[in-house]
N, C-alpha and C positions, 0 to 999 in steps of 0.2 A: 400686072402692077398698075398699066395705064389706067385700066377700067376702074380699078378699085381707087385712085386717085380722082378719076371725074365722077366716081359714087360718090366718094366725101367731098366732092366740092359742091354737086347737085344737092345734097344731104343738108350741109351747111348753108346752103340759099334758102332752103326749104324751109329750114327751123330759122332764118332770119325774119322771113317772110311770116312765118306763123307769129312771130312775138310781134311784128308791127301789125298786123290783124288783129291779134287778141290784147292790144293796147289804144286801138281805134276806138272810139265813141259808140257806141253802140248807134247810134243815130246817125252816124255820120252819112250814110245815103239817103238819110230825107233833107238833107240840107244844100240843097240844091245841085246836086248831082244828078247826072243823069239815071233816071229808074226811081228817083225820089223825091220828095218835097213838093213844096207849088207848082212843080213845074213839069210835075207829070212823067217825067222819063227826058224833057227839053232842057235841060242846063238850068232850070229854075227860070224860062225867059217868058213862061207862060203865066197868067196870074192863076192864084188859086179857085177853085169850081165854088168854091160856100164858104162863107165867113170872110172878115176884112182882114186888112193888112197886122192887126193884133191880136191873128186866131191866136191861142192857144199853142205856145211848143210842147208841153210838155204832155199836149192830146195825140200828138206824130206818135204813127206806130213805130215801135223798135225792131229794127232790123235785127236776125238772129246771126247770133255770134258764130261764126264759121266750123267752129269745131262742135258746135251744138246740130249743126247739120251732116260734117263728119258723121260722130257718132250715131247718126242714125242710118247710113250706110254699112257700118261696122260690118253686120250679121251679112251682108250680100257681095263685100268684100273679103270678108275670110273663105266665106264660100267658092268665088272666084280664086285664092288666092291657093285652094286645097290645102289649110296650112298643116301642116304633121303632127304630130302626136310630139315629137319632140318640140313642140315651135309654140305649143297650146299654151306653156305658162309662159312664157313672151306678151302671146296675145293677151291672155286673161291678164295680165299686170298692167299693160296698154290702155286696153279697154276699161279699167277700174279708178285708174289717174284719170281717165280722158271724161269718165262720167263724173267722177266725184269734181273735176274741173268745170261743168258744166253745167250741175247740179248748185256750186258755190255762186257761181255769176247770177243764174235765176233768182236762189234765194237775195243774193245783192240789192238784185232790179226791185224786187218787191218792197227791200226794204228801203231802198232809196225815195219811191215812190210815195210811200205812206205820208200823207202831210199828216197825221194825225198824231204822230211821233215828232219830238222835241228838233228843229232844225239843229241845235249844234250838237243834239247827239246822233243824228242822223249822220252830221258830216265825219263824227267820231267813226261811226258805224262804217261807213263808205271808207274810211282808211283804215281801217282795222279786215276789212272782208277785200280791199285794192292789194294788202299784205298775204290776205291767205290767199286767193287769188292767184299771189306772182309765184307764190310756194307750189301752189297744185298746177300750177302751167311747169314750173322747172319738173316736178316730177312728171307732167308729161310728156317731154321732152326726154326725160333719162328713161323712161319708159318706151319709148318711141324708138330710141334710141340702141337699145338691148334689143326690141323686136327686128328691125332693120338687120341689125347685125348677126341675127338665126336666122335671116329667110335667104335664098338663096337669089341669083341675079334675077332672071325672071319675077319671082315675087314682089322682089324692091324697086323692079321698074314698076311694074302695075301700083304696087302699093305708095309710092312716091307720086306718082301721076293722077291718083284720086286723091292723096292729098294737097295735092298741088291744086286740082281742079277746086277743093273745099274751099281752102284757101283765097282762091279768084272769085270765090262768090258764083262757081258750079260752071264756068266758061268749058267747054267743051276741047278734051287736050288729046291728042293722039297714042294710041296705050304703045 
């Protein structure tokens, strides 16, 4: 009962931690963080290598969204994870919110991007795709959520601990 008690508390940090990731700026580590921005990987204390103090922001490459590197582990984590035959449509519903959540933020970017497209219907755009967005994160969450609950203890630590690792921007965690 204990164990199952520190699963759902590990469970419930997890999925805190995913929604303040996938509520982050897409940008937020070129902005002077370290590993990002002017500053090379230095806290931003280094000046930039080309261009002046008015480069361009919106030239900064986008860091990818965590759960968009997740899901490209997917296939190498089910495989470690040997999931059963009974556990497949768990997975397959996971992995279907987890890409169609992935696929909505891309298309997002692109359309954010477009100066060629009207600025206030852009911004309409950006809150209309911010809404389906928080929709296809909850279902991947309740998706996530029903998988966790078929794997057995062994799976949910491995499977918690790469997504914990996704999460952290791929830091190295002990399985």
């Amino acid at each position: 009962m204990v164990g199952a008690r520190v699963s759902g508390l590990v469970w419930v940090g997890m999925m805190a931690a995913l929604a303040a990731c996938s509520s982050m700026p897409r940008n937020a580590e070129a902005q002077g963080f370290p590993g990002g921005g002017r500053g090379g990987g230095h806290g931003g204390m280094r000046p930039s290598q080309g261009g002046g103090e008015h480069s361009n922001q919106a030239a900064t490459p986008l860091t990818e969204d965590p759960l968009a590197g997740f899901l490209g582990t997917l296939h190498a984590l089910r495989m470690e994870l040997l999931v059963r035959e009974d556990q497949v449509e768990h997975w397959s519903s996971m992995q279907d919110a987890l890409r169609a959540y992935v696929d909505l933020g891309r298309d997002a970017g692109q359309q954010l991007r477009n100066s060629a497209i009207d600025p206030l219907l852009r911004l309409n755009n950006f809150a209309d795709d911010a809404r389906a967005r928080a929709d296809a994160l909850q279902k991947v969450r309740d998706r996530t959520t029903e998988l966790v609950a078929a794997l057995d203890d062994h799976q949910r630590q491995v499977f918690a601990t790469r997504l914990a690792d996704a999460l952290s921007g791929g830091a190295s965690h002990a399985p």
